[in-house]
C-alpha positions as CSV (number, residue, x, y, z in Angstrom):
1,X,-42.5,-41.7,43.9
2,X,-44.1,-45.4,43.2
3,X,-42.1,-48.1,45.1
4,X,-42.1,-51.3,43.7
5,X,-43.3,-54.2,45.4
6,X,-39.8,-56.1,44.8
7,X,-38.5,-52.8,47.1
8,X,-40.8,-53.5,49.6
9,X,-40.1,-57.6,50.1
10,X,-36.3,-56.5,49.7
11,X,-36.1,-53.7,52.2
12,X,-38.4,-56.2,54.5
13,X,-35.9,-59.3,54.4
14,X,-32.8,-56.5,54.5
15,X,-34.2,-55.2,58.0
16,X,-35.3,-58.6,59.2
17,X,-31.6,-60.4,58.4
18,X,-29.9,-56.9,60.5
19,X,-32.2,-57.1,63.3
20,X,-31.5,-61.4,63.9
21,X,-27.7,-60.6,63.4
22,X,-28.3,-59.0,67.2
23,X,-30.9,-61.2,68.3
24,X,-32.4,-63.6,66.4
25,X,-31.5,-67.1,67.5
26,X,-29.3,-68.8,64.6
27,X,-31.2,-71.6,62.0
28,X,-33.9,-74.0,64.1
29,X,-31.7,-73.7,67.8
30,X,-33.7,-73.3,70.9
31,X,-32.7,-73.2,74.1
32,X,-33.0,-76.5,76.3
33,X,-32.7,-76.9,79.7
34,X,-31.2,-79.6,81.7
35,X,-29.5,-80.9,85.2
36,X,-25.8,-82.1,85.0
37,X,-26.0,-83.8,88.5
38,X,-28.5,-85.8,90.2
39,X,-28.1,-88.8,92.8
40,X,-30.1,-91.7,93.4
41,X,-30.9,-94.6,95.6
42,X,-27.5,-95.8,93.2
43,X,-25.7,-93.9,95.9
44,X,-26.0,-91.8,98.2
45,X,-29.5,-90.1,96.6
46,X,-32.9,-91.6,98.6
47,X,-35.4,-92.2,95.6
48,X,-35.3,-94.1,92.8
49,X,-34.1,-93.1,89.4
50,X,-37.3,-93.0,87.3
51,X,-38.8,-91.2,89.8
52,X,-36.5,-88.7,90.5
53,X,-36.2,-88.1,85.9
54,X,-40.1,-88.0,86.1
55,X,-39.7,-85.0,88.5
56,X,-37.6,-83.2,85.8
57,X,-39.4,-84.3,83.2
58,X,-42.7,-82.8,85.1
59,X,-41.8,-79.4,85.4
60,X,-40.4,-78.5,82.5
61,X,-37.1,-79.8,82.0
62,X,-35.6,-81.3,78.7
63,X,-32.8,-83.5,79.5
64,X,-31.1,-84.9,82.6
65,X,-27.8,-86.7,83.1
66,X,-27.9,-89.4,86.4
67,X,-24.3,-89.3,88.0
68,X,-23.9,-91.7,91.2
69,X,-20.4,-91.5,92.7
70,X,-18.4,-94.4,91.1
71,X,-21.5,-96.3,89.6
72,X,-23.3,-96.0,86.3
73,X,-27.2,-97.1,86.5
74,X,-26.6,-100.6,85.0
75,X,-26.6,-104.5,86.0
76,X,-28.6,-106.3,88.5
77,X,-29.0,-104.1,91.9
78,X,-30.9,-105.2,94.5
79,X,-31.3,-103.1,97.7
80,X,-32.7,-103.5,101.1
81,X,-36.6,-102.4,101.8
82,X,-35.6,-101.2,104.8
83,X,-32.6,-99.1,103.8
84,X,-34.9,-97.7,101.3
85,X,-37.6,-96.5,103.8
86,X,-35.1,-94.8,106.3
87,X,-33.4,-92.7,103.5
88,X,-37.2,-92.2,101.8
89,X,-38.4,-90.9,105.3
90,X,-40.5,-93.6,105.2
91,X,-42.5,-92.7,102.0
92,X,-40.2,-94.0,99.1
93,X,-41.7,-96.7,98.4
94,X,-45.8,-96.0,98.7
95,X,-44.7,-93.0,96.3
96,X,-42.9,-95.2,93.7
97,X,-45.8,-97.6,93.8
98,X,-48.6,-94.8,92.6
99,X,-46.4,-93.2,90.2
100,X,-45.9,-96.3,88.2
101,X,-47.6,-99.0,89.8
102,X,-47.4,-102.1,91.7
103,X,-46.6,-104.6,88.8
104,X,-43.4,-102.4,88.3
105,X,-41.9,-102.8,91.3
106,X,-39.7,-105.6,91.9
107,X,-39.5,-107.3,95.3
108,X,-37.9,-110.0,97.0
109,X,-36.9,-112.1,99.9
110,X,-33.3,-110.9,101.0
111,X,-31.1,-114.0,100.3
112,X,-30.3,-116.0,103.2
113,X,-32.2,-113.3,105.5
114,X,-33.4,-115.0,108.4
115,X,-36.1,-112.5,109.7
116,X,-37.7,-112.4,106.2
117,X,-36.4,-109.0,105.3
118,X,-37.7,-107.8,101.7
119,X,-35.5,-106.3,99.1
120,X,-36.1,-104.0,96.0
121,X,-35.0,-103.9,92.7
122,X,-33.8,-100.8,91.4
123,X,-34.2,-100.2,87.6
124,X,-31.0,-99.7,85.8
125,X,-31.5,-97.2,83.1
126,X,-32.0,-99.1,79.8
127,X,-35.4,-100.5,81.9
128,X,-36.9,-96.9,82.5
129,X,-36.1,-94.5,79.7
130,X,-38.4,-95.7,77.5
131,X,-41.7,-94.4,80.3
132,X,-39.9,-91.2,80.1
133,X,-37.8,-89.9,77.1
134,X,-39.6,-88.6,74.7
135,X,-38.0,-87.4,71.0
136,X,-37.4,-83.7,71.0
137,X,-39.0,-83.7,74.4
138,X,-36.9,-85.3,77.4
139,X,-33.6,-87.2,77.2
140,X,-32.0,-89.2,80.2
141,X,-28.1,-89.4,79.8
142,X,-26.1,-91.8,81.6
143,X,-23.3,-90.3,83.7
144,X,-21.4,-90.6,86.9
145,X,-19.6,-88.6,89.5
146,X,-16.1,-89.5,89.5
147,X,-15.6,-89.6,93.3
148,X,-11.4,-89.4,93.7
149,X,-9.4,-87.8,96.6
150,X,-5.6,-86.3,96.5
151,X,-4.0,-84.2,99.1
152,X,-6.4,-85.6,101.7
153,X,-9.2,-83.6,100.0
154,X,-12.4,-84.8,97.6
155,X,-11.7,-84.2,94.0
156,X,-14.8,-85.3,92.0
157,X,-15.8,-84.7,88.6
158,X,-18.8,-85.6,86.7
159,X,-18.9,-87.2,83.6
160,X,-21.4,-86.8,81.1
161,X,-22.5,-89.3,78.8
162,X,-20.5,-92.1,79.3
163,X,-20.9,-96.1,78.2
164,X,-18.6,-97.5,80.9
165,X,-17.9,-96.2,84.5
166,X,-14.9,-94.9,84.8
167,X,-12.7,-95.9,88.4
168,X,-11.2,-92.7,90.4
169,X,-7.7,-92.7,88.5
170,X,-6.2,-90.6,91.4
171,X,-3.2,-89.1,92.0
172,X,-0.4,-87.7,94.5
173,X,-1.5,-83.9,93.7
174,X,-4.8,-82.4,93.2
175,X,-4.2,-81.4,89.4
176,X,-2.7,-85.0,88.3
177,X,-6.1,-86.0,89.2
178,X,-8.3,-84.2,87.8
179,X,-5.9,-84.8,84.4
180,X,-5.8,-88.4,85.2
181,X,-9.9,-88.8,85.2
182,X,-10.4,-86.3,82.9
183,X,-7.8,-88.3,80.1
184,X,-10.1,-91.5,81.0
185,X,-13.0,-89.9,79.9
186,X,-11.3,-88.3,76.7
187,X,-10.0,-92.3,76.1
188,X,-13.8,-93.4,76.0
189,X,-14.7,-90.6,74.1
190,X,-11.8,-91.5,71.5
191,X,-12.5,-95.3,71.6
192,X,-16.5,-94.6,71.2
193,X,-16.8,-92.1,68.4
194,X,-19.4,-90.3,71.2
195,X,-18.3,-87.1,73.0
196,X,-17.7,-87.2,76.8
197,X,-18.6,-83.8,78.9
198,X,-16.3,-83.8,82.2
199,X,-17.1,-80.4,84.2
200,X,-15.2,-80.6,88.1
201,X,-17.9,-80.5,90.7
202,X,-18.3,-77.7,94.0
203,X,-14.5,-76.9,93.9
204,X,-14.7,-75.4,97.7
205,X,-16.7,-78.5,98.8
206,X,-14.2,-79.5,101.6
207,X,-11.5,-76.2,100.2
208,X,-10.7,-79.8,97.6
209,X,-9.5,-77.1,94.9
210,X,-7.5,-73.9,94.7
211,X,-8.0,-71.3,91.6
212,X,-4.6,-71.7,90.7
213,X,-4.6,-75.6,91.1
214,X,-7.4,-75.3,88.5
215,X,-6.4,-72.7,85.7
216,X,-3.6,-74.9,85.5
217,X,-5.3,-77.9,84.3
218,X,-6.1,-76.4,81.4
219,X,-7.5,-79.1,79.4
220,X,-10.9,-78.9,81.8
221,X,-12.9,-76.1,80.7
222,X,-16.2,-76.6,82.9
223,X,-16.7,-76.2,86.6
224,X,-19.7,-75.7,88.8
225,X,-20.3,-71.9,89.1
226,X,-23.5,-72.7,91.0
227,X,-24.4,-76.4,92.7
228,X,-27.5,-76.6,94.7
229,X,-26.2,-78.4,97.6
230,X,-25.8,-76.4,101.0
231,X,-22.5,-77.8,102.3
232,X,-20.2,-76.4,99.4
233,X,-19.0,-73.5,100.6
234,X,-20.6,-71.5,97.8
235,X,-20.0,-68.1,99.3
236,X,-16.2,-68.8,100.6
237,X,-15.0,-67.7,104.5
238,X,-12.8,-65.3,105.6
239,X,-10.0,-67.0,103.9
240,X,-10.9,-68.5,101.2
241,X,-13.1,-66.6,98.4
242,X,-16.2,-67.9,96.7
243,X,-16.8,-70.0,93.7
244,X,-17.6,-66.7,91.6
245,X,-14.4,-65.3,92.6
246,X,-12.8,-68.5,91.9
247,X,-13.7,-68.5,88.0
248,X,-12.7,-65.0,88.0
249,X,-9.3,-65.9,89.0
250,X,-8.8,-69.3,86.7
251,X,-9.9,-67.0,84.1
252,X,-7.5,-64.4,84.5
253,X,-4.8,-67.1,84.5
254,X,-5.5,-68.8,81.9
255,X,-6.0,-66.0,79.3
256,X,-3.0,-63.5,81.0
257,X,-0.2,-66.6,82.2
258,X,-1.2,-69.0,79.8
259,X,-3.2,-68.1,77.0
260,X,-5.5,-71.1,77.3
261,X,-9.2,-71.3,76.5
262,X,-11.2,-70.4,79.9
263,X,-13.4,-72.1,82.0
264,X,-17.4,-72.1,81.3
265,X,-19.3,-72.1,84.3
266,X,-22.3,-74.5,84.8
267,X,-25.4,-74.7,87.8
268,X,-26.1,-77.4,88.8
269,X,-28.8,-79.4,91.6
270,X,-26.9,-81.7,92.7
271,X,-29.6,-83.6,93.8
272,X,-29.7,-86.4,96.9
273,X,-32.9,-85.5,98.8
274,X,-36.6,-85.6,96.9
275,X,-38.5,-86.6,100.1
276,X,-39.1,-82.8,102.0
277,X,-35.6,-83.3,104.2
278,X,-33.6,-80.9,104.7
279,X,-30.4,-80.9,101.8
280,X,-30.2,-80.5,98.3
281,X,-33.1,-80.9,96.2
282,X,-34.1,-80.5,92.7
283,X,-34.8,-77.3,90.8
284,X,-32.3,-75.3,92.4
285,X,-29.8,-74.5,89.1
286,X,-29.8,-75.6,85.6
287,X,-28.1,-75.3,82.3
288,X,-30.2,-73.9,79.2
289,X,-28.1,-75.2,75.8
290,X,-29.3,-73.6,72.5
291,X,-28.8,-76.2,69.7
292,X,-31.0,-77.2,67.0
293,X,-31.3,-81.2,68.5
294,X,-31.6,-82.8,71.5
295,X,-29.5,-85.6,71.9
296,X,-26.4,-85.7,73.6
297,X,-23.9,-84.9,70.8
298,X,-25.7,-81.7,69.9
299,X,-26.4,-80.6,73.3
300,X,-22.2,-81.0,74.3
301,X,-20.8,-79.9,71.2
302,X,-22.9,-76.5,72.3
303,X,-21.4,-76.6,75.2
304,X,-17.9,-76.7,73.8
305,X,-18.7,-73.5,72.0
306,X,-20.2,-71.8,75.2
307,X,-23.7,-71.6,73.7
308,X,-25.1,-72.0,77.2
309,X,-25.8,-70.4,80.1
310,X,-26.6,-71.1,83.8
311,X,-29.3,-70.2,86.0
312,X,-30.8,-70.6,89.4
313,X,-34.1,-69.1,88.1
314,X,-34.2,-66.7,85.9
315,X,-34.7,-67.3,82.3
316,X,-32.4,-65.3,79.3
317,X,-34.3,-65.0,75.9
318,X,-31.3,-64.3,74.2
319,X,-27.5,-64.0,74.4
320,X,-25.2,-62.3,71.8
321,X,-21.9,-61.6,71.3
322,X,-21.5,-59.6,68.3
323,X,-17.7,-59.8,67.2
324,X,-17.9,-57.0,64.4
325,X,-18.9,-54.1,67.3
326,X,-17.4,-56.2,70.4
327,X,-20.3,-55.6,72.2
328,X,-22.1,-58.7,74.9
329,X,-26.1,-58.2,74.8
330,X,-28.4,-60.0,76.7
331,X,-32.4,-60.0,77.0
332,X,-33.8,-61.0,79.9
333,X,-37.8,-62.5,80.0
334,X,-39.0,-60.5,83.2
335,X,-41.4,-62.1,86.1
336,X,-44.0,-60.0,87.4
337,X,-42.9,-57.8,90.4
338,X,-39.1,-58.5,89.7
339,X,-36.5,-56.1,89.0
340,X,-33.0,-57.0,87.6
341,X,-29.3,-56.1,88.1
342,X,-26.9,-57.1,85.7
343,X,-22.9,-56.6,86.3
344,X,-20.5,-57.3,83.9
345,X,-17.5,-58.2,85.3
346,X,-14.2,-58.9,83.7
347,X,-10.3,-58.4,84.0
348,X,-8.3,-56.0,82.1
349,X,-5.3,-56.7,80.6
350,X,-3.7,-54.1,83.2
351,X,-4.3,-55.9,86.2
352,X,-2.0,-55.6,89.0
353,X,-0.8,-58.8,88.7
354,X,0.6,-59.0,92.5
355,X,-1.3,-61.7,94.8
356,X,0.3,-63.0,98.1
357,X,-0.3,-66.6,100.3
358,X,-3.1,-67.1,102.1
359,X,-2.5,-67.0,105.9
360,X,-4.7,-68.2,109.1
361,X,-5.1,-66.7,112.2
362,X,-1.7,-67.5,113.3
363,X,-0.2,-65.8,110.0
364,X,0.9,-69.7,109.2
365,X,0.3,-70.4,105.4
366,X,-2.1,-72.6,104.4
367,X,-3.4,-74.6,100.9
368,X,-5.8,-72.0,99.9
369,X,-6.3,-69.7,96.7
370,X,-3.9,-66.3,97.0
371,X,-5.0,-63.6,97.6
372,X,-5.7,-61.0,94.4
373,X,-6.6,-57.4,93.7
374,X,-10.0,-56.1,93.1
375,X,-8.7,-55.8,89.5
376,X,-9.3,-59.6,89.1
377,X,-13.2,-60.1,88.4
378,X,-13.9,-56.3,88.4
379,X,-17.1,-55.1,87.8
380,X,-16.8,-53.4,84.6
381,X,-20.3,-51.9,84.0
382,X,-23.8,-52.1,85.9
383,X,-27.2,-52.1,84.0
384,X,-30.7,-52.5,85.2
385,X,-32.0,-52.7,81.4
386,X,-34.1,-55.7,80.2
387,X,-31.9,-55.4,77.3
388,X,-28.5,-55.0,79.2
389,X,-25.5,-54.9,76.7
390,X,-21.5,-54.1,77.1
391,X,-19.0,-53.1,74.4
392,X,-15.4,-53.9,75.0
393,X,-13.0,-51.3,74.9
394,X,-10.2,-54.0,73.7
395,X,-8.2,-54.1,76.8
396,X,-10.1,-57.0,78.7
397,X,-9.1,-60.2,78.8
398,X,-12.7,-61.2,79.4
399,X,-16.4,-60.1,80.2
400,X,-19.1,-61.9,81.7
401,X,-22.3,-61.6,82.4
402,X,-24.4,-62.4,86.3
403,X,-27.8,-61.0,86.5
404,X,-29.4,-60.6,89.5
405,X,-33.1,-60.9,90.9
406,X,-34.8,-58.8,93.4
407,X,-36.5,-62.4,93.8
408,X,-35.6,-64.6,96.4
409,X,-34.6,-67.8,95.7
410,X,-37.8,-70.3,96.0
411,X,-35.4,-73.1,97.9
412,X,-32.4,-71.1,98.7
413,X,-28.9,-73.0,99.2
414,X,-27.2,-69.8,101.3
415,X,-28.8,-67.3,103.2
416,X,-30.2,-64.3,101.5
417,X,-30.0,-66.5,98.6
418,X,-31.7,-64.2,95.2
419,X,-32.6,-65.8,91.8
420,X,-29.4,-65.4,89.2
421,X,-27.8,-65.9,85.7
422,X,-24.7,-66.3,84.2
423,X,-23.4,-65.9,81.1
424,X,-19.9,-67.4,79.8
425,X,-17.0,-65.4,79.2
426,X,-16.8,-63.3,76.1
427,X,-14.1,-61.3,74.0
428,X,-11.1,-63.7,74.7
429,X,-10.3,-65.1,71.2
430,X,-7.7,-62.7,70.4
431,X,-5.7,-63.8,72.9
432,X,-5.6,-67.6,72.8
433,X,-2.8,-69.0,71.0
């Protein structure tokens, strides 16, 4: 039988069009990955901004948003030398001064100081970005944690990509104010033509946010899964669960009570201390966004469609949901030595739908999320496949994906701390109105 060459080229692009419908990554998109929250010497962070993006930039990260509480990096700001130097451990400044030399740091005599105290200029971020961005390479992105507080708890939300800081709108309950700054940020987005990212920061940071207070704000749709810093209760207590459980629960919520969009999940650094202290430093969780561009509108745009995932250090060379077979498949790029768990974990549509109020010791209620079945955020199926994949029965109202390390976690922010990644929620379409 003679096969014609035509045969040949057609079979060839037939085979290669299947096989990218599973895993090839659509057009010219790439993944890119980026930090969402990052303090410095603007706040409470204790190094400058350029040097703190250089960081990123070094080791191997393509965009970065800068998010001070309540202050974008703009105007004149001047700070004290010696306010520098305690938060820098001493070591701030002689750092700064190698890494982009003397004639670009600014000094001064502190006005009306009598001991002749010296002050330092810090860079606002129209000054800086040009040393570092870098076309296709490395973008800085202005942003700012929203610092608010309702209820006697700290709500704070961090907005990405903003042109104006935006004051904490606050708000008698927790949910008005996380609507309140979030509709701020949707009226600069409206009134600049630019999209605005709001995701709500560490929601058990100070027990500031209950499941149910969230799902019902249904106009957020991103929340830390993962921030780097150790004093946000990542894991829960005894009365409260943790933040996985959390998104488990909004989830559920939304899609079952609801039928609302859910909530992605991102990881974050949160950022403040770049100096060897003890706190929360860089490179503990990122985002990786798969778009074709990197620039700001691209890279949120993906994020609206839940084309990323988060990490805290391993890296996903593909995610796909195919809708025709309902099936989630993911490859993960393995590190030498490592094995890998993946659960998928989801809610069926069955769930006993019963939860009850939290109570203390003294069986008194108290502002906390209720307490649910182990149907909520069940896992659904375990693989230790580098190509791990689930197909949906049709009863779940959702199915993500968390992989698992048997690496530890190179700077861990909880003990016993192993390298992770999570994919969004999948297979809820159907059932948002």
């Amino acid at each position: 039988m003679k096969i014609s060459f035509e045969f040949v080229v057609s079979f060839a692009v037939f085979f290669w069009l299947g096989f990218c419908t599973g895993w090839c990554q659509e057009d010219d998109t790439r993944w890119w990955r980026g930090n969402l929250h990052t303090h410095s010497l603007w706040s409470d962070g204790n190094d400058f901004p350029e040097m703190i993006a250089k960081w990123y930039l070094d080791h191997g990260y393509h965009f970065l948003a800068l998010t001070d509480h309540n202050v974008l990096s703009q105007g004149q700001r001047w700070m004290d030398l010696s306010t520098i130097e305690e938060r820098g451990g001493g070591v701030a400044m002689e750092k700064y001064r190698s890494a982009f030399g003397q004639n670009w740091v600014e000094t001064r005599e502190k006005p009306n100081s009598v001991k002749g105290e010296r002050q330092v200029r810090l860079k606002p971020l129209n000054e800086f970005r040009e040393k570092l961005e870098a076309p296709g390479k490395f973008l800085l992105i202005e942003g700012e944690e929203i610092s608010d507080r309702s209820q006697e708890v700290p709500v704070h939300l961090n907005a990405t990509n903003l042109s104006a800081m935006i004051s904490p709108m606050g708000a008698a309950t927790v949910p008005e104010a996380i609507n309140n700054n979030l509709r701020a940020a949707e009226e600069q987005a409206r009134q600049n033509g630019e999209p605005i990212l709001v995701h709500l920061n560490h929601p058990n940071f100070g027990w500031a946010v209950t499941a149910e207070e969230l799902a019902g704000v249904t106009n957020e749709r991103f929340f830390e899964v993962y921030n780097g810093h150790p004093s946000v209760n990542h894991l829960g207590d005894e009365t409260r669960p943790g933040v996985e459980k959390m998104w488990d629960i909004v989830n559920t919520i939304r899609l079952d009570q609801f039928k609302a969009k859910p909530m992605f999940g991102l990881a974050t650094d949160d950022s403040h201390n770049y100096h060897g202290r003890p706190g929360s430093h860089t490179g503990r969780g990122w985002v990786m966004v798969r778009t074709e561009k990197l620039d700001p509108r691209s890279l949120i745009e993906a994020m609206n469609q839940g084309d990323f995932y988060s990490s805290s250090g391993i890296e996903l060379q593909s995610i796909h949901f195919d809708q025709q077979r309902n099936t989630l498949s993911l490859k993960i790029k393995s590190q030498a030595g490592a094995t890998y768990s993946t659960q998928f974990i989801g809610t069926k549509s069955n769930y006993a739908r019963r939860s009850v109020v939290q109570l203390d010791s003294k069986s008194n209620p108290i502002r906390a999320t209720r307490v649910y079945s182990k149907d909520v955020g069940a896992v659904l199926a375990t693989s230790t496949s580098l190509e791990p994949s689930y197909q949906l029965i049709g009863d779940e109202l959702f199915v993500r994906a968390v992989v698992t390390s048997s690496r530890d976690h190179a700077d861990p922010s909880f003990p016993g701390q192993k390298e992770q990644a999570w994919s969004q929620p999948f297979g809820w379409k159907t059932i948002v109105r």
